[in-house]
N, C-alpha and C positions, 0 to 999 in steps of 0.2 A: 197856813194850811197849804199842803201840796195840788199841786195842779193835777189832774186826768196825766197830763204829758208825765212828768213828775213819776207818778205811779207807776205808769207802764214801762219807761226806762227802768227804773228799779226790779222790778218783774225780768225784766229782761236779763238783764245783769246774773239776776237770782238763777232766770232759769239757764241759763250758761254756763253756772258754778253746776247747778245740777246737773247740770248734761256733761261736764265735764268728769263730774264723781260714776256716774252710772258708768264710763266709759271700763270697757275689759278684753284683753290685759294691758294692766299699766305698769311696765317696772318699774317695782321698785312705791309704789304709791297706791294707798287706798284706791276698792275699786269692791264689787259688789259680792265678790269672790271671800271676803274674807269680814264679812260681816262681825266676829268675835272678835275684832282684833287680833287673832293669833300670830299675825305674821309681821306685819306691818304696824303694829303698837298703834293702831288709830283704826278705832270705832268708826267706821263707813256708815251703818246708821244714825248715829251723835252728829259725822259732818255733814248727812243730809238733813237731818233736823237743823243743827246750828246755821245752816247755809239761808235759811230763812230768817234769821234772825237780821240779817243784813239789810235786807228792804225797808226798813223805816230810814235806816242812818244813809243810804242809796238815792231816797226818796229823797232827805233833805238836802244830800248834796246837788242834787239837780235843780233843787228849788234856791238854792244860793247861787247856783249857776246863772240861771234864768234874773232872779232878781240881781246880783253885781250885772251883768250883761255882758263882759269883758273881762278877759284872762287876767287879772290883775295880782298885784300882791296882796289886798283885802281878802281876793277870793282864796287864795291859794291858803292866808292864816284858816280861813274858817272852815277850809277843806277837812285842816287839818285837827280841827276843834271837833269836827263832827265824828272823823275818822275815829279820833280816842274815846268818843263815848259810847260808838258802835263798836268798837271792840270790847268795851268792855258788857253791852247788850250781847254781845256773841256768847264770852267767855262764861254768862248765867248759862245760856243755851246749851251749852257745852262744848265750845272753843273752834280753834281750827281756824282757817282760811285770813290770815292775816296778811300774808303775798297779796291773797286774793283781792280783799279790802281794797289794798293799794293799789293795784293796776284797776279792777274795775270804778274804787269810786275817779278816779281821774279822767277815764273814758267817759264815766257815765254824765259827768260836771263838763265837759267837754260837748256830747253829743248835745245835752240839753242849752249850752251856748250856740249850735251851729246844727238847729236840728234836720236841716234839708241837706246836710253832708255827707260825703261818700265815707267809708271806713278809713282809709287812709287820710282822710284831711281830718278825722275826727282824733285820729294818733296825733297829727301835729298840732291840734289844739291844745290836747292834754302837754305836750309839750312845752308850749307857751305859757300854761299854767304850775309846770312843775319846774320851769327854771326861777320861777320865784322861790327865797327862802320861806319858811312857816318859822314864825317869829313868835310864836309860842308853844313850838314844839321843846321837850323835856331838854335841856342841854346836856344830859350824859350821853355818850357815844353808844348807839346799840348795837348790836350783836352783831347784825349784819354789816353797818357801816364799818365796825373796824375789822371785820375780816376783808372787806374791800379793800380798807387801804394798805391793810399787812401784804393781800396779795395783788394790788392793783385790778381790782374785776369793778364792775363797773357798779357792782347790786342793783337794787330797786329802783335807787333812787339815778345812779346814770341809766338804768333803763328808761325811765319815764323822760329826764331831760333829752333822750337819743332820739324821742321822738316812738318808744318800745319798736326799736328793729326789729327785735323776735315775734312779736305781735305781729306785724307787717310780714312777716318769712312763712310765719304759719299760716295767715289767709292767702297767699300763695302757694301754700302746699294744699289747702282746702280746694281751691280751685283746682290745682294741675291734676290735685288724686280724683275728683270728681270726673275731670275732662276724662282720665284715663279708664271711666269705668268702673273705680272704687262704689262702694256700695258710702254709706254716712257715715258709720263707724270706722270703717278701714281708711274714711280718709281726716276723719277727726286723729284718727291712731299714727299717722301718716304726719299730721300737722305737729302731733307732741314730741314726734321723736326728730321730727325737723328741729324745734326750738332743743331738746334736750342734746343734738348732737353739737351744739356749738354755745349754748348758753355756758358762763361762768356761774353756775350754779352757789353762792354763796352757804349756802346747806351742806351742801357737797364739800366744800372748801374745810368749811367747820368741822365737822363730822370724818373725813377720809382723806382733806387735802388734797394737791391737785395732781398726783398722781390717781386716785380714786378718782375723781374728776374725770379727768383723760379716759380712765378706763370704760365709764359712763358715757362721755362721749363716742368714743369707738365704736361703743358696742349699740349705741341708737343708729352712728353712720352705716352701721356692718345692716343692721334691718332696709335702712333705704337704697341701699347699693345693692342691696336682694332683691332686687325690685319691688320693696313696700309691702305693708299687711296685706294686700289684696292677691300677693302671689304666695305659692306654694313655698317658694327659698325663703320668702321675705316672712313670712308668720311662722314658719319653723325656727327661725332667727331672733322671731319676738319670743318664741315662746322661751329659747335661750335664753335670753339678757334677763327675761325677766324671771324666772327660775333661779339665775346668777346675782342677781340684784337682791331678791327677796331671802337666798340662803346670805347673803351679804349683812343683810340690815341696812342699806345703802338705799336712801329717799329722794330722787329730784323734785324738791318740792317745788321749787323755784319755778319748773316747766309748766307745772299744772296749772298755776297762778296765771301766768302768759296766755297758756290754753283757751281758760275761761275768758280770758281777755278778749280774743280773737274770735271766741263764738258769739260775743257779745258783739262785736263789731259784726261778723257776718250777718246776725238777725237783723241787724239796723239796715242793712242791703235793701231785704226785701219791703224795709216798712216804708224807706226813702223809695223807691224804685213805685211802690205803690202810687204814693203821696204824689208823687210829680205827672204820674199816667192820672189822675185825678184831676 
């Protein structure tokens, strides 16, 4: 049985995927604008539904956290045992957020190892945890992995060993766009186009290769060097890329995944910040 703690990481997690889908405009990515799928070939309602379906398999990753008590390779197997049958609880639900999966269940196995930690130590835990192999993961090469190594990009999985840099880049943009005055959303929007302007998007790779890639990147840098959504250049510039992205068919899925990541870690701020003033 999962613990209260257990529960509310998982919640947490969830509601950060959810906060991350309500987010508009996202180029290039579902977003609340295009409910029919018409543009984007992905059901926005389906991935707020299915986004719920993740909190049980959320739940017990925290709670094998908690009981292993240390980053181990035990843990890391049963991460990964939990992960494939939460995806496949998703994919009844109606699919979607498999990036997501991955970075948030390693954060959330993580924070529930070291629950009094800052967001950034809570990255380096999941790190300790994902430089173990999962020794019973499927041995065919997936999709992502060998676009990685065809183009040397780091995917998922050097994401999480790196300790999720972009995770780390984007609650530094959460911060700086807040410091600046940003309203919540402009600096959520702020954090995505941070990660999408330098992530190797492995989606991207597949789909447009890395010319495609580059151009996605550019055109997030071209929004932050307009001085960010919060400014008149800087959302005229979103509202480009992402017009340019959606007539494209061109998806960073990769970034959204990161995103949620990073709101999951900023909500554990204030629940740590509380707990220690306690």
């Amino acid at each position: 049985m999962n613990s209260r703690e257990d529960d509310e990481l998982a919640q947490a997690a969830v509601g950060a995927l959810t906060g991350q889908l309500a987010l508009a405009p996202k180029p290039g990515l579902p977003d609340p604008r295009d409910l029919s799928a018409r543009t984007t070939r992905v059901d926005h309602r389906a991935l707020r539904w299915s986004a719920k379906a993740l909190a049980p398999g959320l739940a017990a990753m925290a709670a094998a956290a908690r009981r292993t008590g240390e980053p181990t390779a035990r843990l890391r197997t049963e991460l990964g045992a939990i992960g494939r049958c939460t995806e496949h609880s998703v994919g009844l639900a109606g699919g979607g957020h498999r990036g997501a999966l991955w970075v948030l269940g390693l954060l959330v196995a993580a924070a529930a190892l070291e629950p009094r930690a800052g967001a950034k130590d809570v990255a380096a835990v999941a790190k300790r945890i994902a430089a173990h192999p999962d020794r019973r993961a499927p041995r065919r090469p997936s999709r992502g992995s060998s676009i990685s190594a065809k183009y040397g990009a780091a995917g998922a999985r050097g994401e999480a060993r790196a300790g999720f840099p972009h995770v780390r880049r984007a609650l530094d943009a959460l911060a700086a766009a807040r410091s600046a005055g940003a309203d919540e959303d402009e600096a959520r929007l702020d954090a995505l186009l941070t990660v999408m302007s330098t992530l190797q998007d492995t989606e991207l790779l597949h789909t447009v290769g890395p010319t495609g890639l580059r151009h996605v990147q550019a055109g997030a840098r071209g929004v932050l060097e307009a001085g960010g959504t919060a400014t008149d250049a800087g959302r005229e510039a979103l509202y480009a890329l992402d017009a340019d992205l959606h007539a494209r068919a061109w998806s960073p899925r990769g970034s959204a995944g990161l995103l949620a990541g990073a709101l999951f870690l900023d909500s554990l701020v204030v629940t740590v910040s509380s707990a220690r003033a306690a």
